[in-house]
C-alpha positions as CSV (number, residue, x, y, z in Angstrom):
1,X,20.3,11.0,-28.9
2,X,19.0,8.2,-26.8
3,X,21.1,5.4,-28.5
4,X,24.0,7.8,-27.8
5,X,23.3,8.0,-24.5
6,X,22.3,4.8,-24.2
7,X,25.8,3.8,-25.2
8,X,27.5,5.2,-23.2
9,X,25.4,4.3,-20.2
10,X,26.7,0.6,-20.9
11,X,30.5,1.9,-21.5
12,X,30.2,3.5,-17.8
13,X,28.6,0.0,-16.4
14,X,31.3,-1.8,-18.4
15,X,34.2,0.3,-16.5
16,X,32.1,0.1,-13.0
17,X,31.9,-3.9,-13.0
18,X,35.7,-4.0,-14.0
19,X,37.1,-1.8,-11.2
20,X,34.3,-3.5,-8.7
21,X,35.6,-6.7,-9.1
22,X,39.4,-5.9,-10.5
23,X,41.1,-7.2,-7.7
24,X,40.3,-10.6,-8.8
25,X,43.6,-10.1,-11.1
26,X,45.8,-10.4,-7.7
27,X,43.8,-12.0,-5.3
28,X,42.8,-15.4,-7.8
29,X,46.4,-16.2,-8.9
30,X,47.9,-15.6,-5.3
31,X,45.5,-18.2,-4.0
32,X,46.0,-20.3,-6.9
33,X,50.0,-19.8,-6.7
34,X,49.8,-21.5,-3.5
35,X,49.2,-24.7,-5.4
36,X,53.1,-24.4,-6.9
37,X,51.8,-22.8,-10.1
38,X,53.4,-20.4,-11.6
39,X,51.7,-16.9,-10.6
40,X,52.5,-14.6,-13.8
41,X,51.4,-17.2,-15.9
42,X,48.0,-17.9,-13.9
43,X,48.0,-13.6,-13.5
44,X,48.1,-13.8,-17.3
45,X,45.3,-16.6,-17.7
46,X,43.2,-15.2,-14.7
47,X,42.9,-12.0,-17.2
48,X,42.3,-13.9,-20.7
49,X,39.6,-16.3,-18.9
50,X,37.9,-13.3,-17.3
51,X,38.1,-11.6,-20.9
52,X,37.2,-14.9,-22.9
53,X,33.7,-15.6,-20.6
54,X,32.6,-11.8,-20.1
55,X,33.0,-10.9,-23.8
56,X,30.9,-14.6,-24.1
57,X,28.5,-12.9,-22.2
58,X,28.4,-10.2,-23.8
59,X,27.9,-11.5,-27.4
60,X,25.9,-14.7,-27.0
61,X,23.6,-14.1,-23.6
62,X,23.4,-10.5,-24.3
63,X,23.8,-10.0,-20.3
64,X,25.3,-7.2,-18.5
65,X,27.0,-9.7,-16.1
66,X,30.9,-10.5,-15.6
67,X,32.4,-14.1,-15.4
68,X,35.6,-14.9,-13.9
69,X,37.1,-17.6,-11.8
70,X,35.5,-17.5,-8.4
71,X,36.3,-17.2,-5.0
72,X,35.9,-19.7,-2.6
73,X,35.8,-22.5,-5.7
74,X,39.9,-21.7,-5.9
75,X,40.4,-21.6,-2.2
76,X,38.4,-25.1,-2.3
77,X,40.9,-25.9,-5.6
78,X,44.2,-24.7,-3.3
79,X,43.3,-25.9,0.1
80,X,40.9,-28.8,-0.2
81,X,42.2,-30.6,-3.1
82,X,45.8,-29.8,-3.6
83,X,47.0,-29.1,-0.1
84,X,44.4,-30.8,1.4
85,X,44.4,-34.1,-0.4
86,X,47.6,-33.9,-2.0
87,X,46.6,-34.1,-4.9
88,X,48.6,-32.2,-8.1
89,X,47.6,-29.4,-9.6
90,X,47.5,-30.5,-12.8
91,X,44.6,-33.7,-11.5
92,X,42.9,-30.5,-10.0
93,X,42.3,-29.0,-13.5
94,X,41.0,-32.7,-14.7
95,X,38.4,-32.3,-11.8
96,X,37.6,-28.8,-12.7
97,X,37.0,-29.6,-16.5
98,X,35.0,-32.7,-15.5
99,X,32.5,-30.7,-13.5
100,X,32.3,-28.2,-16.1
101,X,30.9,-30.7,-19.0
102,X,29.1,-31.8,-16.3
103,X,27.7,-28.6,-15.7
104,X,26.8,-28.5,-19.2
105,X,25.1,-32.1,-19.4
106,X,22.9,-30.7,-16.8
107,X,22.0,-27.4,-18.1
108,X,21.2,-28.6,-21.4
109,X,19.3,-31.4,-20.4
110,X,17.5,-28.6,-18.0
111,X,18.2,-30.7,-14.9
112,X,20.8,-27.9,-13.4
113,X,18.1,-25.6,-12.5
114,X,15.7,-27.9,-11.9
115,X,18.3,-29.8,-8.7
116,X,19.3,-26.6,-7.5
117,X,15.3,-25.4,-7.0
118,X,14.7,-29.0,-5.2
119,X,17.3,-28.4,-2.2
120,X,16.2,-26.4,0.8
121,X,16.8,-22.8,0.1
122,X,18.7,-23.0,4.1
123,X,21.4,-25.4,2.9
124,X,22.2,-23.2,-0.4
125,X,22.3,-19.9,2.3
126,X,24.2,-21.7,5.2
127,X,26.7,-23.0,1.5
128,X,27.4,-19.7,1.2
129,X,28.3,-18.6,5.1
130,X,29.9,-21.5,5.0
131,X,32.3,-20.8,1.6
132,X,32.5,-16.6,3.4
133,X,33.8,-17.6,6.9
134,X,36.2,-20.1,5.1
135,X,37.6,-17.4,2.7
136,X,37.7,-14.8,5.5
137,X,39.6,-17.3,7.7
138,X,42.6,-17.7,4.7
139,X,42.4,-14.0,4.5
140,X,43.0,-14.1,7.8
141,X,45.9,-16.4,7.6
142,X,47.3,-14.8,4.7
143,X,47.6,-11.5,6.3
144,X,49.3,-13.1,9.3
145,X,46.5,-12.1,11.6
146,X,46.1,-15.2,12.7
147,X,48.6,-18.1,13.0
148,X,49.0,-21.9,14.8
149,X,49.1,-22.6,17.9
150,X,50.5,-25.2,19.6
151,X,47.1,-25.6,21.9
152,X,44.8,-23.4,21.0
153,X,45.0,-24.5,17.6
154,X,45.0,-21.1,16.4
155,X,45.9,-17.8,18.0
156,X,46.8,-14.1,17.5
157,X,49.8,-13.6,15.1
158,X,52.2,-10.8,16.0
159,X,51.6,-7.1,14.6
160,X,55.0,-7.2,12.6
161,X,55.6,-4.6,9.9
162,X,53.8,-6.2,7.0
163,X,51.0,-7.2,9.3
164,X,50.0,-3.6,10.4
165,X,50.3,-2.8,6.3
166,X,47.6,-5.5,5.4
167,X,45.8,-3.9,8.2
168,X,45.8,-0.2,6.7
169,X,44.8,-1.7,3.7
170,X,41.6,-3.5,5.7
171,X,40.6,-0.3,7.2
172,X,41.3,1.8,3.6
173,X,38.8,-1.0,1.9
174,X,36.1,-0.9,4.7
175,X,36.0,2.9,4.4
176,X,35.7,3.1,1.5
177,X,33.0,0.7,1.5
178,X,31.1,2.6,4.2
179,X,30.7,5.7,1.7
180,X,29.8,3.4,-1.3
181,X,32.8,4.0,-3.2
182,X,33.1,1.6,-6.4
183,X,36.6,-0.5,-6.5
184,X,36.8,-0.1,-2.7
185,X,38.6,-3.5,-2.6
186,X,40.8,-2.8,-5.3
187,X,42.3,0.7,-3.4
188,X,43.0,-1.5,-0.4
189,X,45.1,-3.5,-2.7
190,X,47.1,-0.6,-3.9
191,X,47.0,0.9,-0.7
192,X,48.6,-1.9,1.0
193,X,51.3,-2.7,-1.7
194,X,52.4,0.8,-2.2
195,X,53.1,0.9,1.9
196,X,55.3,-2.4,1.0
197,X,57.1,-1.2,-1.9
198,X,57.6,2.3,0.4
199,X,59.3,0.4,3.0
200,X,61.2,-2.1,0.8
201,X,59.2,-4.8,2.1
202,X,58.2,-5.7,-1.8
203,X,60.9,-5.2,-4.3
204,X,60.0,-2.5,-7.1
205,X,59.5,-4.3,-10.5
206,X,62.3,-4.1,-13.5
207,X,59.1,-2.9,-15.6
208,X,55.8,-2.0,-15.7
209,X,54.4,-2.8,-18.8
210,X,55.6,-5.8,-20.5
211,X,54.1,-7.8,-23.6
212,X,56.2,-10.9,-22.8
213,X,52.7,-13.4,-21.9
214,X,53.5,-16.9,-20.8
215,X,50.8,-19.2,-20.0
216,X,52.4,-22.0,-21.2
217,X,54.4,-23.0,-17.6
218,X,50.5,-23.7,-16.6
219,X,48.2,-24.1,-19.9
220,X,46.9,-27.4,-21.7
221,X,48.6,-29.6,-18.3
222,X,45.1,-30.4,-17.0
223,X,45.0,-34.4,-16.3
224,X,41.7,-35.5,-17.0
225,X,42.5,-39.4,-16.8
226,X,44.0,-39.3,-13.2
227,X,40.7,-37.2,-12.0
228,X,38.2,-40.3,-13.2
229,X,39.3,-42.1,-10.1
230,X,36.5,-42.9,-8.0
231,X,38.2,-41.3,-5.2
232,X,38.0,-38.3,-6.6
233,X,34.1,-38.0,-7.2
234,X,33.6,-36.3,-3.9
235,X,35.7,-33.6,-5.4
236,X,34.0,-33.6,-8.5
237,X,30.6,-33.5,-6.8
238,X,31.1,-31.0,-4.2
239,X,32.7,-28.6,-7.4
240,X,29.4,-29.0,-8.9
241,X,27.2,-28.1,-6.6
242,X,29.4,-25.0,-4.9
243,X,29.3,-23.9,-8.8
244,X,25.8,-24.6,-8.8
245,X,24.3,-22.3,-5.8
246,X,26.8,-19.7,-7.0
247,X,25.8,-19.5,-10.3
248,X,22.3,-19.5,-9.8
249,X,22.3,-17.1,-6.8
250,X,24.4,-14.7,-8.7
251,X,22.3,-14.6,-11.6
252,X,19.0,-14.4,-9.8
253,X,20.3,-11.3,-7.8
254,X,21.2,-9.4,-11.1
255,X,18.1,-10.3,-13.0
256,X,15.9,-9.0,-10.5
257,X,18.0,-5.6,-10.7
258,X,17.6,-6.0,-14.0
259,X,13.7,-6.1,-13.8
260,X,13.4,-9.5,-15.6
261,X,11.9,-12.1,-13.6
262,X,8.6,-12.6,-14.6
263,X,5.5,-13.4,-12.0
264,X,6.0,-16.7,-12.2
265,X,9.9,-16.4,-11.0
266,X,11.2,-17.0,-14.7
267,X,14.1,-16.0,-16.3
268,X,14.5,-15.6,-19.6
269,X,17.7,-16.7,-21.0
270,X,19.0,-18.1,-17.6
271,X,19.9,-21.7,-19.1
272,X,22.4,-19.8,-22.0
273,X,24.0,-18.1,-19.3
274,X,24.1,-21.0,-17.3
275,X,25.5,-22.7,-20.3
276,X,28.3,-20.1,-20.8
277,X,29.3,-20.5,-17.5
278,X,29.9,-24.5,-18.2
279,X,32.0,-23.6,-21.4
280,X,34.0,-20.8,-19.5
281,X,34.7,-23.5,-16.7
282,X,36.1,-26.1,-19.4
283,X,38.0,-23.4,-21.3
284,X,39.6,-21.8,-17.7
285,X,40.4,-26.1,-16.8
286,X,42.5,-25.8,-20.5
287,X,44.3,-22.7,-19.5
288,X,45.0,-23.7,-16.1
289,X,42.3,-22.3,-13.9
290,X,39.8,-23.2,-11.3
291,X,35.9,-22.5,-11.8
292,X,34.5,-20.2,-13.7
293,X,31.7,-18.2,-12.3
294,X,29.0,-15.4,-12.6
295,X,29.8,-12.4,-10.3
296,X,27.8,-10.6,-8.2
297,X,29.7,-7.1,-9.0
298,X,27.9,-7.3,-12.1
299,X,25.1,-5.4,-10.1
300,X,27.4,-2.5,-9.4
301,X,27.5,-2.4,-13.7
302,X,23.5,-2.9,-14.0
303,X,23.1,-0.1,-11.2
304,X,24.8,2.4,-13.0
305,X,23.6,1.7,-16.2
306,X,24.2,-1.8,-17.9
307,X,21.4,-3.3,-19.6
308,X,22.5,-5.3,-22.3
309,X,25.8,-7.4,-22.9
310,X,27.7,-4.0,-24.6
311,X,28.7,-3.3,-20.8
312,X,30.2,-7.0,-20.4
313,X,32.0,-6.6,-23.7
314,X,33.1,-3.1,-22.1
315,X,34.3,-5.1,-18.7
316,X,36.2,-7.6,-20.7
317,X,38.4,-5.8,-23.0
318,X,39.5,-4.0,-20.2
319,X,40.9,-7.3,-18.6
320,X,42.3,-8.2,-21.5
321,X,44.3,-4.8,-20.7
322,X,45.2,-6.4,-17.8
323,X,47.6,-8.3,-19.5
324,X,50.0,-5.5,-19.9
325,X,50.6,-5.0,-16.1
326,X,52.1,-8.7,-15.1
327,X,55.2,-7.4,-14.0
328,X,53.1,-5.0,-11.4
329,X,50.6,-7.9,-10.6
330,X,53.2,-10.0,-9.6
331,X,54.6,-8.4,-6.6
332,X,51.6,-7.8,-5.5
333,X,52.0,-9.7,-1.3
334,X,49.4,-12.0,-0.2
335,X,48.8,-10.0,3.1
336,X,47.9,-7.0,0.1
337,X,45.4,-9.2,-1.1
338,X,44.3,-10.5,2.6
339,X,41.8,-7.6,3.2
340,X,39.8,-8.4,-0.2
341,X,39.3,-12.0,1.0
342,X,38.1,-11.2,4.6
343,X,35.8,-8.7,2.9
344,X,34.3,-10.9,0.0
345,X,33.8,-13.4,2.9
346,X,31.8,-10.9,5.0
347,X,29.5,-10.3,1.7
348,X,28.8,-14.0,1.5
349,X,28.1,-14.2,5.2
350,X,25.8,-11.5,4.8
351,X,23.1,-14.6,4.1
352,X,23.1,-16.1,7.1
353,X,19.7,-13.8,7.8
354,X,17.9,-15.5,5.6
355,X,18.4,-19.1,7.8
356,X,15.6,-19.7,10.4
357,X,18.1,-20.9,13.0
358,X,15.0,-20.9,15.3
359,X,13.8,-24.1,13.2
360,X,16.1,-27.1,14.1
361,X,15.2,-28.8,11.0
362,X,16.5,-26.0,9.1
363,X,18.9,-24.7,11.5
364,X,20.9,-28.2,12.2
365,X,22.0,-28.7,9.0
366,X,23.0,-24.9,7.8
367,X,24.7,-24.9,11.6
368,X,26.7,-28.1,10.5
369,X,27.3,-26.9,7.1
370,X,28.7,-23.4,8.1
371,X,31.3,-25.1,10.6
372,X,32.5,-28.0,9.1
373,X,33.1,-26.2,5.9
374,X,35.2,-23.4,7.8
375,X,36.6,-25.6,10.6
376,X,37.7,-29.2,8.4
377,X,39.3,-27.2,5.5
378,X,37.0,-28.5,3.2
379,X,33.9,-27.5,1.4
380,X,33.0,-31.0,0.7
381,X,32.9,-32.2,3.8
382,X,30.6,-29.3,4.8
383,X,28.4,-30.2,2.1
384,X,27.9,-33.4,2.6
385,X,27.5,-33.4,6.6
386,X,24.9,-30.5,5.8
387,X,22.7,-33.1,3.0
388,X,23.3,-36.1,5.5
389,X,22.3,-34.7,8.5
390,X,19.0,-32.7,7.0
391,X,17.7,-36.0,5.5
392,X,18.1,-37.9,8.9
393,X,16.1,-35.5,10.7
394,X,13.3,-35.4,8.2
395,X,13.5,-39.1,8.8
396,X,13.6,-38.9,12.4
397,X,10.1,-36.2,11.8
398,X,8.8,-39.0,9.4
399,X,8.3,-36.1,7.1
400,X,9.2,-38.9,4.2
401,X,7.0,-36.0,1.6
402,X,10.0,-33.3,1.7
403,X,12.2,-35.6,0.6
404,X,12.2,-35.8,-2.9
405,X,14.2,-37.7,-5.2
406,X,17.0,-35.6,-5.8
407,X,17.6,-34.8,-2.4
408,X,17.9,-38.3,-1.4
409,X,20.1,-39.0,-4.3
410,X,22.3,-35.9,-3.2
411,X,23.1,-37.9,0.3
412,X,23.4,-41.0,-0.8
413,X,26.1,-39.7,-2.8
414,X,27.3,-37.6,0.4
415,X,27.5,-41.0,2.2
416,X,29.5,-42.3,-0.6
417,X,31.7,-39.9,-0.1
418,X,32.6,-40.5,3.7
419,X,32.4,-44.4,2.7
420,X,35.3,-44.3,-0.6
């Protein structure tokens, strides 16, 4: 009876994790499609990547906790790499699958945790706002809220028809969220692209279900060569280390649901999984993806349930499921998918309690971090202003004890960055 009921404890976590973070099938390939690739291949890939590293999960870390590609490393793929530095999409995938074996170097070599526990627990928070305000600000954009302006830079966009739709869906997905309801982002997804297809704003798909999968327009084009350049390693870097903090954070906020970090803060099994999240990065770089992550929805799984990896093998069969419903996907607006971005980025931001803004020394850096990452387009930049500037006033303090030798290898390689 209890192994029965145990089961299906981890089927119900299985389902709650994949409509918790669902959305990710229309909100990851619209960012990604931005990039000129084509979206029902990557809606296709977005589903057998998710699949591929959750079932991983599942089998060989024996975790309740979903993988997929993850926000704010694909907006830093779109906008930072491709658009920003005009780069193609294809060098973008190099970079990606370079920083995944890099990944793995690292966590096999057990230097990954070990780099990641060195840097001021401030810089990995203000990381965080930083990624949130940047993905709420495309969200923003996206759903036409806000647009340029001549000399403000930015301004208010005009409440047109589609705009007031993305809007319903916002306030659907926040209500939800206010009475706890699981998959809240995914309903203001439908809700928003139902209202389109009701007033012929989005054109009703020829089909519904269709088992004609394509990745190939996308799939085994990554260019690995033409990402060695030096002037790339910035990129490379910064992919890392976003990876990094996300990763880590992620995992450490589901073991402790999970009840298994020892008094000593150790977690058992934390370098496989950290491991499977390097091989699901170079495998997603193959099929024509950005970074592969851990995600924090997991919890929603291991709070209603999930204790072992039958829920993540639960959570990804069903997105292999999801590779029936392309043609539906795929009309899916971006200013459907808006309100899940501004809302992800308000989860992130949630973090910016834990910076002691009252502390310049901590504050300065997290402050520089948070707005150079939101307001220059690019995470890297953030990051490395952030490492720079907190180094230089722990020289200014002659405090030369708190920094230790992988922070000041970390902005040395920052100020590389600015320099090539």
């Amino acid at each position: 009876m209890d192994k029965r009921i145990s089961l299906k404890n981890e089927v119900i976590a299985g389902f709650t994790t994949f409509f918790t973070m669902a959305y990710i099938i229309f909100v990851h390939p619209d960012i990604l499609s931005k990039t000129g690739m084509d979206k029902n291949a990557l809606i296709a890939v977005t589903c057998i990547v998710t699949a591929i590293a959750t079932i991983l999960v599942g089998i060989v870390g024996k975790a309740p906790i979903a993988m997929a590609p993850g926000l704010g490393l694909n907006t830093f793929f779109t906008y930072s790499l491709v658009i920003g530095e005009k780069i193609s999409w294809q060098t973008a995938l190099g970079i990606v699958f370079i920083s995944g074996a890099l990944f793995l170097i690292l966590t096999v070599l057990g230097l990954r945790k070990r780099l990641v526990e060195t840097i001021p627990k401030s810089m990995i928070y203000s990381i965080t706002v930083g990624i949130g305000v940047f993905i709420s600000f495309i969200g923003l954009k996206n759903l036409g809220l806000i647009v340029k302006h001549e000399e403000n830079i930015v301004g208010l966009g005009e409440f047109s028809p589609t705009v007031i739709i993305g809007m319903v869906g916002l306030v659907v997905t926040i209500m939800l969220e206010v009475f706890k309801i699981r998959g809240a982002l995914l309903f203001g997804i439908f809700t928003s692209t139902i209202l389109a297809l009701i007033f012929g704003y989005v054109e009703k798909p020829d089909i519904f279900i269709s088992t004609n999968i394509n990745i190939l327009p996308i799939a085994f084009k990554l260019n690995i060569i033409e990402a060695l350049k030096w002037s790339l390693f910035g990129a490379i870097f910064s992919m890392m280390f976003v990876d990094m903090f996300d990763s880590i954070g992620t995992l450490v906020g589901c073991y402790n649901k999970l009840g298994k970090i020892d008094n000593q803060g150790k977690m058992p099994g934390i370098n496989k999984l950290l491991s499977l999240d390097a091989i699901a990065t170079m495998i997603g770089a193959v099929l024509g993806t950005s970074t592969t992550t851990s995600y924090m929805e997991s919890a929603a799984g291991i709070e209603a349930g999930g204790k072992t990896g039958k829920a993540s093998l639960v959570t990804g069969i069903l997105f292999l499921f999801g590779l029936l419903f392309i043609p539906v996907i795929g009309i899916v607006p971006s200013y459907a998918t808006a309100p899940a971005l501004i809302m992800v980025g308000l989860y992130m931001v949630k973090e910016i309690v834990n910076i002691n803004f009252a502390d310049i020394e901590e504050g300065f850096p997290a402050f520089i971090t948070i707005l150079m990452i939101a307001l220059s387009f690019s995470i890297s930049t953030g990051l490395a202003l952030g490492f720079i500037s907190y180094t230089l006033i722990k020289i200014i303090r002659l405090k030369f004890k708190e920094i230790n030798i992988e922070l000041a290898v970390i902005t040395i390689l920052s100020i590389l960055f600015f320099i090539f």
